[in-house]
C-alpha positions as CSV (number, residue, x, y, z in Angstrom):
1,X,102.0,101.5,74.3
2,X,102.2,104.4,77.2
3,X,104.4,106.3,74.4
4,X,102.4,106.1,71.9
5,X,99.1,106.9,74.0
6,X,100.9,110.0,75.2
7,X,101.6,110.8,71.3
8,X,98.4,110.5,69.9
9,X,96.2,111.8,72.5
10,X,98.8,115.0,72.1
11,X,98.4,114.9,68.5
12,X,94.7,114.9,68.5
13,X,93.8,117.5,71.0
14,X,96.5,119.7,68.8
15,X,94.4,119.2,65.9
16,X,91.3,119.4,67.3
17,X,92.9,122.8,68.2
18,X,94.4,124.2,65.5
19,X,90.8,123.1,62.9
20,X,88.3,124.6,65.8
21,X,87.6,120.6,66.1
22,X,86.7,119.9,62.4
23,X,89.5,118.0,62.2
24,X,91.2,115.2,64.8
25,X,93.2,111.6,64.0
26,X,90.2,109.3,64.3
27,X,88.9,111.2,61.4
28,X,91.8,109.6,59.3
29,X,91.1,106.0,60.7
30,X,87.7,106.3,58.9
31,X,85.8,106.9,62.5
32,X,83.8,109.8,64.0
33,X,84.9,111.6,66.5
34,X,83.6,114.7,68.9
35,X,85.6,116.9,71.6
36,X,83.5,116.2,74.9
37,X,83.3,119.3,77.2
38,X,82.4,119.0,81.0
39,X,83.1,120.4,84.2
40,X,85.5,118.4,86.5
41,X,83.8,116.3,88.6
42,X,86.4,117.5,91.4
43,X,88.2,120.4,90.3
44,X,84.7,122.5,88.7
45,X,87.3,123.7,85.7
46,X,86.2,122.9,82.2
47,X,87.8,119.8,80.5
48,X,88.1,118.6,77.2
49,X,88.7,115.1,75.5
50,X,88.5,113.6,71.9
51,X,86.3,110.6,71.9
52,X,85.5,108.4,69.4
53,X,81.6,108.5,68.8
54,X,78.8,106.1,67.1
55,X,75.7,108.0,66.0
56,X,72.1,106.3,67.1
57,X,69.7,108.5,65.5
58,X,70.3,112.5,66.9
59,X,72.5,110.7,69.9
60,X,75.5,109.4,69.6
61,X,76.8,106.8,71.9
62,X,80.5,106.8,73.8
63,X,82.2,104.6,75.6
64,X,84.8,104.7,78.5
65,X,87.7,102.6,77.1
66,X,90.7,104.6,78.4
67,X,92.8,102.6,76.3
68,X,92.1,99.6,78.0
69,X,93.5,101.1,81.5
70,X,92.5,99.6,84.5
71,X,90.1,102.4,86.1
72,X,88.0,104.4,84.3
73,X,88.8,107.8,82.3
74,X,88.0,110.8,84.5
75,X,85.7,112.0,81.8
76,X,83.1,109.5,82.4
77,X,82.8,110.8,86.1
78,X,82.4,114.5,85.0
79,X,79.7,112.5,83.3
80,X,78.5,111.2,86.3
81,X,78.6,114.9,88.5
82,X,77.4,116.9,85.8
83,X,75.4,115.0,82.9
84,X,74.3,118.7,80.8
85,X,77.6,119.3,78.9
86,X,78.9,120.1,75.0
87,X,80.4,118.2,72.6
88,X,81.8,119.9,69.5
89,X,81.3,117.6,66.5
90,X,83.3,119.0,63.5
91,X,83.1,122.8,64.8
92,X,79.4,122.6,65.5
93,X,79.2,122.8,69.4
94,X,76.2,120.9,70.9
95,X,74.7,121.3,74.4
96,X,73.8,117.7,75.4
97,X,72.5,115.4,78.1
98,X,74.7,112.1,79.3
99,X,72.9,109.1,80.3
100,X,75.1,105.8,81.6
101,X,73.3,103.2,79.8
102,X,72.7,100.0,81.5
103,X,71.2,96.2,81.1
104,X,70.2,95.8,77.7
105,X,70.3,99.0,76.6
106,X,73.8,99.2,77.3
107,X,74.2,95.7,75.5
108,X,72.6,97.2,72.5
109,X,75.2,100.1,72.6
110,X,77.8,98.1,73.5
111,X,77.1,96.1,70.4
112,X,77.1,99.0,68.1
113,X,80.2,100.4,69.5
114,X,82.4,97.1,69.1
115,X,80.9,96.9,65.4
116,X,82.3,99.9,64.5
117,X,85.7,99.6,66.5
118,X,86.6,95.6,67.7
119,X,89.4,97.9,69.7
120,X,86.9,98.3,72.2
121,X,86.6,94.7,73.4
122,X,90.3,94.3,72.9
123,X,90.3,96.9,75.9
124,X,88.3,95.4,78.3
125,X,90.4,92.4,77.9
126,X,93.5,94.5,78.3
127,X,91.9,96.5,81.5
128,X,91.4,93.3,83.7
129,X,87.6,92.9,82.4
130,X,86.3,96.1,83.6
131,X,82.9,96.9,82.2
132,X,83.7,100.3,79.9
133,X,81.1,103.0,80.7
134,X,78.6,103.4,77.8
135,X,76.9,106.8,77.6
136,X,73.9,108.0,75.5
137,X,74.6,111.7,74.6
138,X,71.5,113.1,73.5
139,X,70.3,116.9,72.2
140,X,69.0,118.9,74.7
């Protein structure tokens, strides 16, 4: 699977690149997806990463699946740092707050998230049974 990983994550951000992020490979699978841009947690240099998304009314929920890798992505502690970032969702770039969702709000969201992608609970499986990050990213 590491090949593959490495193949589509490459793929993606080079579309995302090349379409000014209109266009990425979730968008073929029939999901939505959004380049998240943040500030390292640790380095203070700007970072981007495709994620898949699920809209909840003008937020749209995201989830720290990392393919199902033992530790978390590094994204979701830029999160964590520095919650006001952007997310460019088909060329439109938003300004945005992060929230971690917890208890049953995070249930709620969780439940949304695995609706529109069973993936997701195939990764916590796969990661040991780590609880994936869920994040409310709302307008600000």
């Amino acid at each position: 699977m590491s090949w593959q990983q490495k193949a589509v994550i490459g793929t993606d951000r080079l579309l995302y690149k090349l379409t000014g992020g209109r266009i990425g490979l979730v968008s073929f699978s029939g999901q939505t997806g959004l380049t998240l841009i943040t500030v390292g947690a640790r380095s203070g240099e700007r970072r981007e990463n495709q994620v898949q998304y699920v809209a909840d009314g003008s937020s749209m929920l995201v989830v720290g699946s990392n393919w199902g890798k033992p530790h978390h992505p590094a994204w979701t502690a830029n999160l964590l740092a520095g919650p006001d970032v952007q997310v460019n969702v088909r060329g439109d770039v938003r300004d945005v707050r992060a929230t971690l969702l917890e208890g049953a709000e995070r249930e709620a969201a969780w439940s949304r998230m695995v609706a529109a992608w069973p993936a997701f609970q195939d990764y916590v499986e796969r990661s040991g049974g780590r609880e994936l990050r869920v994040f409310r990213l709302t307008p600000r």
